[in-house]
Residue, then its C-alpha position, 0 to 999 in steps of 0.5 A: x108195520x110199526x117198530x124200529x127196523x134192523x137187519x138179520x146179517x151174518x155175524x161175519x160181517x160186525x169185523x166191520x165196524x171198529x172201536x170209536x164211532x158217531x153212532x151204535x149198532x146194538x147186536x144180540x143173537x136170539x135163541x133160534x140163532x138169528x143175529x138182530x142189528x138195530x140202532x136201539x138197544x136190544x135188552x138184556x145181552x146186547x152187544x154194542x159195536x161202534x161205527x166209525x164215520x157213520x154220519x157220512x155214509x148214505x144210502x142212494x136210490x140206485x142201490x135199492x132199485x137193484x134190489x126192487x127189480x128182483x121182486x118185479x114179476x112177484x109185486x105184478x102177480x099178487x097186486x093184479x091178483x088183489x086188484x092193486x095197484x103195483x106201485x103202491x105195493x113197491x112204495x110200501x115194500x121199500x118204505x118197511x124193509x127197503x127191499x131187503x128179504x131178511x129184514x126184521x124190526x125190533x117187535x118182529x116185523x119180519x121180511x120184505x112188507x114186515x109182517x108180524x108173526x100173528x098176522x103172517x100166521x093169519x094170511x098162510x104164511x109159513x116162511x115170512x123171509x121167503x120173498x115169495x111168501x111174504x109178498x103174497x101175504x102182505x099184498x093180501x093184508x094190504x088189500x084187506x085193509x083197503x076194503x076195512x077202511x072204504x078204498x082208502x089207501x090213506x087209511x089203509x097205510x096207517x091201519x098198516x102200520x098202527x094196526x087197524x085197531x088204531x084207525x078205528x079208536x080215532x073215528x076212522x082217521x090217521x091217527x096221531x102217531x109221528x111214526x104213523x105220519x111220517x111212514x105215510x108221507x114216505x110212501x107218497x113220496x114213491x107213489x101218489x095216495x088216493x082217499x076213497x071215494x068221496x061220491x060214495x056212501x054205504x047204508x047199513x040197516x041195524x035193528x034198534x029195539x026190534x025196527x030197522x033204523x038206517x045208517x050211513x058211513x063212507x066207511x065200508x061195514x065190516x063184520x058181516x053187515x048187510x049193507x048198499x052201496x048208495x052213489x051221491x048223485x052229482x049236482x048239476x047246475x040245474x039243480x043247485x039252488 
């Protein structure tokens, strides 16, 4: 989900950094007493702390594949429980928090798939840090998502990340947000992105000054629309022209 990404740490471990650096670190308590860290500015009451050589330190594949295992028998339950597919949920896992159940963005995405407090709510969860918790509703939303935008995985990460609000004021395209693009090029970097089916189209029949008209779109109706299911049928040689 969109937002600069920080961490929640405990306020021992800012002794750290020292007083010359590359880079920032912005830290600021809020008023539950979690300690956020960003690489931002937090507003009024940050705290500023260097960090000494930033521009060599790296993080490495290994140590976030530590943290992906812990979570394995979660990511297998819920994904088979929505009907997804376990590698698309762990891209998106280590893409949003890189495997890290404390994690929170400066907008408030919270935990393992960043969940906004709105739409934690929304999917029954109480504890967004609880691995758990979190896992169960970001899969559930995931696959919402995917039915919202026709088995689209494509469509479904952007709306997961701008909202799907912002996939639909685009004509049910990416849209064009760098923060958008970027986050889908990462998770087709973990894991191969399907767009959905292209041999299949749905009808919708609305009613236009009392008659019913037909409509059709790729794009499965949301809202509570009658719709059906219509296969494209495939051309064979016979009957191309």
């Amino acid at each position: 989900m969109r937002g600069r990404l920080s961490f929640v740490v405990p306020a021992a471990l800012l002794c750290l950094w020292g007083s010359t650096a590359d880079a920032q670190i912005y830290a600021k308590k809020q008023a539950d007493g979690t300690l956020v860290l960003s690489d931002r500015p937090l507003g009024p009451g940050t705290q500023t702390y260097a960090v000494p050589g930033s521009n060599t330190i790296r993080t490495t594949v290994p140590m976030v594949a530590g943290k992906a295992s812990r979570y394995d028998d979660l990511i297998e339950q819920h994904a088979a429980a929505h009907n997804l597919r376990p590698e698309l949920v762990r891209a998106v896992i280590h893409v949003e928090s890189a495997f890290n159940p404390r994690a929170r963005s400066n907008k408030g995405a919270m935990g393992l798939m960043q969940l906004m407090e709105g739409t934690a709510s929304d999917l029954g969860v109480q504890n967004a840090y609880d691995p758990a918790q979190n896992i169960a509703g970001g899969v559930a939303y995931l696959r919402k998502l995917l039915d919202r935008f026709g088995g689209d995985e494509e469509l479904a990460l952007a709306a997961y990340n701008a909202g799907p609000g912002a996939v639909e004021k685009y004509g049910s395209a990416v849209p064009p947000y760098r923060e958008t693009r970027d986050y889908i090029q990462k998770v087709k970097a973990r894991t191969e992105v399907s767009a959905a089916p292209k041999n299949v189209i749905y009808k919708i029949i609305e009613i236009v000054d009392g008659r019913p008209v037909p409509r059709y779109s790729n794009v499965k109706p949301t809202g509570g629309q009658q719709y059906e299911v219509v296969k494209r049928p495939t051309l064979t040689a016979s009957a191309l022209p």
